[in-house]
C-alpha positions in Angstrom: 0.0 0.0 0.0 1.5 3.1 -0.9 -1.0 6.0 0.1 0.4 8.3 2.2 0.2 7.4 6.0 -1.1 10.5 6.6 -3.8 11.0 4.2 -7.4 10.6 5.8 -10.2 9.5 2.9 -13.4 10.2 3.2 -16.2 8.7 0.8 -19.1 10.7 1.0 -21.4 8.3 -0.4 -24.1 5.6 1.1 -23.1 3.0 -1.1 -22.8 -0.1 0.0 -20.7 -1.5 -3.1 -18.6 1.3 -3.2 -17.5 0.9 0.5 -17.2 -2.5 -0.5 -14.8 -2.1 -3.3 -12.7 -0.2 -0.8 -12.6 -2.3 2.0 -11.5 -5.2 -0.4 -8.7 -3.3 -1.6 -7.7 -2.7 2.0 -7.8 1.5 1.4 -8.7 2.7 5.1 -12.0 5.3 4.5 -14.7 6.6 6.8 -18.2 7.4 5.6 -19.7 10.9 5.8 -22.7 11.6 3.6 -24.7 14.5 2.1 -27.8 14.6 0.5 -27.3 15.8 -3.2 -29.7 16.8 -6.2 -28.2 14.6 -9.4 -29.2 17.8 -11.8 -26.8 18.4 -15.1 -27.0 20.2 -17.6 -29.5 18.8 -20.7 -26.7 20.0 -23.4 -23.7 17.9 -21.2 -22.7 15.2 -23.6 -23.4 12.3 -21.9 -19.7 11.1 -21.8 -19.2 14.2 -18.9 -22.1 13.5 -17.3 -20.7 11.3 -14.5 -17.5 13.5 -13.9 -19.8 16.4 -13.5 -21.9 14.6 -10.8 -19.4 13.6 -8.8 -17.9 17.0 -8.7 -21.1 18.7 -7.6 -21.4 15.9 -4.8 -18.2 16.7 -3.7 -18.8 20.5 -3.9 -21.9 20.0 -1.8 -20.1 17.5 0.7 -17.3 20.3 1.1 -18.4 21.0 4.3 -18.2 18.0 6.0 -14.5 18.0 5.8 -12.9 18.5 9.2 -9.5 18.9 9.1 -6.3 19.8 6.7 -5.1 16.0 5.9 -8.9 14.6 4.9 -9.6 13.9 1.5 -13.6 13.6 -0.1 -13.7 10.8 -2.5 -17.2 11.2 -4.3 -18.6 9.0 -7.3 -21.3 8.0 -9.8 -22.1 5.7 -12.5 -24.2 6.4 -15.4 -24.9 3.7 -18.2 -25.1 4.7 -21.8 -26.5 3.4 -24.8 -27.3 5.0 -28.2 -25.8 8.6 -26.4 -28.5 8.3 -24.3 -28.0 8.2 -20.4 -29.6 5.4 -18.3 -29.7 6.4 -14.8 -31.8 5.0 -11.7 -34.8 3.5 -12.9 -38.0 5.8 -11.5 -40.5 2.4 -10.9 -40.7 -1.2 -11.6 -42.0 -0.4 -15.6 -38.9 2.0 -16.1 -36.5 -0.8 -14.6 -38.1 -3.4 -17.2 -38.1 -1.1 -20.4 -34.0 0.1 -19.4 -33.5 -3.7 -19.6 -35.6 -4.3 -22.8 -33.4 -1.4 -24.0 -29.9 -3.4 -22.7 -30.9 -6.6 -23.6 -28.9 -8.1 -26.2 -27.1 -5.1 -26.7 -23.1 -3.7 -25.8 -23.0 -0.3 -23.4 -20.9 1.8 -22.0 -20.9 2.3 -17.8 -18.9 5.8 -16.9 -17.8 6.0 -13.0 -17.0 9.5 -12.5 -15.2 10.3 -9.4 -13.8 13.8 -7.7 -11.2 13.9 -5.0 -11.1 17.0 -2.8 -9.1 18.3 -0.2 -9.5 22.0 1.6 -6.9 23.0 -1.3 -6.8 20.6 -3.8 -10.3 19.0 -6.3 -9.6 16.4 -9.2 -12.2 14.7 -11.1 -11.5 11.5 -13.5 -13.5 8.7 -14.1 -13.2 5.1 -15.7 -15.0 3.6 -18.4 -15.8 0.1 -19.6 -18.1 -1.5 -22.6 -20.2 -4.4 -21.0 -21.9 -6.6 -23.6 -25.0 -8.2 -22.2 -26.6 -11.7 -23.7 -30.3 -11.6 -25.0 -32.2 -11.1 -21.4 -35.8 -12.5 -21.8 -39.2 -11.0 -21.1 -39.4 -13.7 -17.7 -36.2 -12.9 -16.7 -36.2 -9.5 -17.0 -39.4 -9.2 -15.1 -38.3 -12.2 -12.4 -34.9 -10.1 -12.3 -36.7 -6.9 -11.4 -39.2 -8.5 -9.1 -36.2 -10.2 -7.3 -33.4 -7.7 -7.2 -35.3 -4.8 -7.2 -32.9 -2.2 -8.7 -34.2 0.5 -8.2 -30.8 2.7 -6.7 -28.7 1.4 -9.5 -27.5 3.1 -12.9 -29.1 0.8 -15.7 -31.5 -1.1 -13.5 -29.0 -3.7 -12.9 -26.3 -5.0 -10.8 -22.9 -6.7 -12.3 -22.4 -8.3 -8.5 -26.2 -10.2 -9.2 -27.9 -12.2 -11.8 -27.4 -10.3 -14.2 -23.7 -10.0 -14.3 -23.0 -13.9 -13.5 -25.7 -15.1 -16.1 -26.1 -12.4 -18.5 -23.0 -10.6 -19.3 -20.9 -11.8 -22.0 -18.0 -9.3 -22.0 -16.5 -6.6 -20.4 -14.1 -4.7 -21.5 -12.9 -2.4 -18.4 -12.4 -3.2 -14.9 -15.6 -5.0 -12.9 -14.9 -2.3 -10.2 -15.4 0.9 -13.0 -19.3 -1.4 -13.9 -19.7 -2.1 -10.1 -19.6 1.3 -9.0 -16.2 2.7 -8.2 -12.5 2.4 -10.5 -10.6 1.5 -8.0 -7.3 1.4 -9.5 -7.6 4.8 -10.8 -9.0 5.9 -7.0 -5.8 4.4 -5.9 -3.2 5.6 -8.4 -5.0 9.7 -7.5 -4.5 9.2 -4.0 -1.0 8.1 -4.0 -0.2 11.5 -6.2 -2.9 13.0 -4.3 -1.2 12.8 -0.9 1.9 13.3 -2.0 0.6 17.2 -3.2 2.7 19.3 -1.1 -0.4 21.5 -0.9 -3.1 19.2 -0.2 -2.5 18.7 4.1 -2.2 22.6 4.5 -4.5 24.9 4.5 
């Protein structure tokens, strides 16, 4: 592990996956969480649109940092298909027509993610094409039923049913589709921490 001793993360996010991502990659992090409107702007091309989100959470979850050597990490996911983004599915009839849209079909997942100290902010974000197998009317509707995936970019989930029976190919890292690029976060924070700015104020 070569973050810096000294650097403090915080991921200001409720995420379960993305807290698990981290604790499975041993990187030490405590939770503190804002709540955040996920508003961009209609004419973002929808490659930006995850970068941009997790910069405004971090802007809003400013605040919550408490001293000079603590670093926000902030992130979202957005699926793509056709340049057109697929975000959290509103109902259960939204979830089921995003995966009539998916089915059979290759997309792209973006994970945006911003670090930010008091001194120091950089976004970046990882990408990955997932190609998904023909999902059927049953399945879609028994995965839906089942899984209920209604917090999660695309209605679906690589870590359930979908991902171990449906997806065919990725090409990208399974952390970038599950919720967080990891090995990016990792590489940022070992150049983030060693910022002679970033632990003054």
């Amino acid at each position: 592990m070569r973050i810096p001793p000294q650097l403090s993360l915080i991921l200001a996010s409720k995420s379960p996956r993305r807290s698990q991502l981290l604790e499975q990659a041993g990187i030490p992090f405590t939770i503190r969480t804002v709540e955040v409107e996920e508003i961009y702007p209609p004419e973002l091309p929808t490659l930006e649109v995850a970068p941009y989100l997790a910069r405004l959470k971090a802007q809003a979850a400013a605040p919550l940092l408490q001293s000079a050597d603590e670093v926000l990490l902030t992130a979202d996911s957005v699926v793509i298909l056709d340049d057109e983004i697929f975000g959290k599915p509103r109902d259960r009839e939204h979830a089921i027509t995003t995966l009539r849209r998916l089915s059979g079909r290759t997309h792209t997942v973006i994970t945006g993610c911003c670090l930010k100290s008091y001194t120091r902010e950089e976004v970046f974000c990882g990408g990955a094409q997932v190609q998904l197998n023909v999902v059927e009317e049953d399945e879609i509707a028994w995965y839906v039923d089942t899984y209920r995936p209604f917090d999660k970019a695309g209605a679906y989930a690589i870590q359930e049913w979908i991902g171990l029976a449906k997806i065919r190919r990725i090409e990208g890292t399974y952390p970038t589709v599950m919720g967080l690029p990891v090995d990016l976060v990792y590489e940022r924070l070992i150049h983030f921490g060693r910022d002679p700015t970033a632990a003054k104020l």
